[in-house]
Structures are given as C-alpha cells and as structure tokens.
N, C-alpha and C positions, 0 to 999 in steps of 0.2 A: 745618819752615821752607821746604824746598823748594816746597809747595806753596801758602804765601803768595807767594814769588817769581814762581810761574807765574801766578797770578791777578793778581801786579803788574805783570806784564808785556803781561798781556793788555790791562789798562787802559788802561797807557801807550801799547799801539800802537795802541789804539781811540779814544783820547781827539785831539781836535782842537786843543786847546790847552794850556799849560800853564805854572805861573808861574815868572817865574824871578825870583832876588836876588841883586845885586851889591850890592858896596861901592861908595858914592859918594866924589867927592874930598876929601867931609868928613866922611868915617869912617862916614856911619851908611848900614845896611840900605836897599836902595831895590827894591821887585818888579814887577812888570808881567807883562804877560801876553803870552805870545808860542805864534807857529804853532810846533804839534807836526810837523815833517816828515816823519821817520824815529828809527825805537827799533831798538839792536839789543842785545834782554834789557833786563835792568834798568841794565846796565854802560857801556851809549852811546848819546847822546842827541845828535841833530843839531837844529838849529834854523838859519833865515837872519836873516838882519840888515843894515843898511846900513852899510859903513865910518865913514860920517859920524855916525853913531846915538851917542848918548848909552852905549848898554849897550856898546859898544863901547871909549870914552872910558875905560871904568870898568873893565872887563876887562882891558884894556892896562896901568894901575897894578896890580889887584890878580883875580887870575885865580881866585881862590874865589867860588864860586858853591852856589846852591841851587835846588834846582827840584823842583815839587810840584805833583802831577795829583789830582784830585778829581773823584770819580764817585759820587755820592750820598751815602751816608756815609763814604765807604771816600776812606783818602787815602793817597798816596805820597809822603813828603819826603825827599829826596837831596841828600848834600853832594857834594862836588868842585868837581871843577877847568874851566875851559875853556882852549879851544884856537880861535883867530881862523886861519880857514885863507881862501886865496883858490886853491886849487889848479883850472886849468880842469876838469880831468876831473871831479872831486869836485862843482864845480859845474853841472855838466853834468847829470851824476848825477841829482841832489839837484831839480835846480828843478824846479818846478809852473806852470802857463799862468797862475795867479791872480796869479804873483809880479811879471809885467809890469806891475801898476796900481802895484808900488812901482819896480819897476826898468826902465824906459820901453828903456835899451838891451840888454834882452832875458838871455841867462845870459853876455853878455860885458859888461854896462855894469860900469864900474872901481869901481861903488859895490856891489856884490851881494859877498855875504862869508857863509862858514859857521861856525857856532860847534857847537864841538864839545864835547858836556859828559860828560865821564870820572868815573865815580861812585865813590864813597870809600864811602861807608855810605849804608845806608839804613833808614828807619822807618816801617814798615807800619804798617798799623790797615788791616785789610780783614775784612769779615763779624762784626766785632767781637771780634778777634785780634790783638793788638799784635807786634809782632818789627821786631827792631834787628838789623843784620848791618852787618859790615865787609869787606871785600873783601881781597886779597892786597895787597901791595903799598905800602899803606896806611903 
C-alpha cells in the first residue's frame, strides 16, 4: 500500500490541475476543475479561489468535498473535508505571479482565499492496482 501512496503522491504534486466536488445549494454533486498549488503527501491539498466564487458559496453550507487527479490511466479520488482560510502569511506563502490575472490586488486583494482540503480516504487505481485507505481520525 505504501507504495501506491508514494506514486499517488507523486502525481498529485506533478499534476497542474485537478477536480474538485462540492455540494451545491440543491443537494446535487457539482466538479470543476481547479489550479493544483501545493500537496503535502496525499493528506493536504491546498488550492485558491475567490471569496466571491461559487465553490466557495457551497463549501461554506457544506464542507465535504472530493477531489481527483488523473494522469493517464492512473487516477486519485479523495474524500474530505475543506477549510476556507484568508490567513496573510498562508497567502503570502501560497500565491503564484499567474494568480494576479484573477486577483488584480495582488496576495492582499480581500477576494484572494485558500481552500484547504483535509483527506479522509482515499482510492487509488495506479499502474492497474486498485487500494482504498482511511486515514486516522476519520
């Protein structure tokens, strides 16, 4: 198992994008596709987003989420939680030059926001290996 882990990890911190699912206001599934910023392991996944943003809207009722990286055949789907953080330091951190074409006042505009996604399980399929893990906590 360990070593599905480390190959899942590699993905995710290679991969550029990846999808995520919230509940919408009316109960059903809604995904899209969002910048992969930072992975740390399989257990924490950071992404940005705008306060104003829909996935936002939706996170703030209901904080389950999914998110899933695909790299040929090989896929990564993770359940959890997220976390809407606006901490400066963290966004300091965190931002990239590309981020100004959404967020014009730079890593202080009051709309620039991190989403922070906490992994509960996960379900590999990598090199055509399937494995399902739970995490502590859980």
């Amino acid at each position: 198992m360990r070593e599905l882990i480390l190959k899942a990890e590699a993905i995710m911190k290679n991969s550029t994008n990846a999808t995520i699912a919230k509940i919408d206001d009316r109960g059903y599934p809604r995904a899209s596709t969002i910048s992969n910023i930072k992975t740390d392991g399989i257990k924490t996944v950071w992404f940005s987003t705008g306060l104003s943003s829909h996935k936002v809207k939706f996170f703030k009722l209901n904080n389950k989420a999914s998110v899933c990286y695909c790299d040929g055949e090989n896929n990564i789907t993770l359940i959890g939680t997220i976390e809407i953080l606006s901490d400066p330091e963290l966004k300091k951190q965190l931002w990239a030059d590309w981020f100004i074409n959404h967020f014009p006042g730079g890593v202080t505009d009051p709309n620039y926001c991190i989403l922070k996604f906490t992994t509960n399980s996960a379900f590999l399929w990598i090199d055509g290996q399937y494995e399902e893990t739970e995490f502590e906590g859980v």
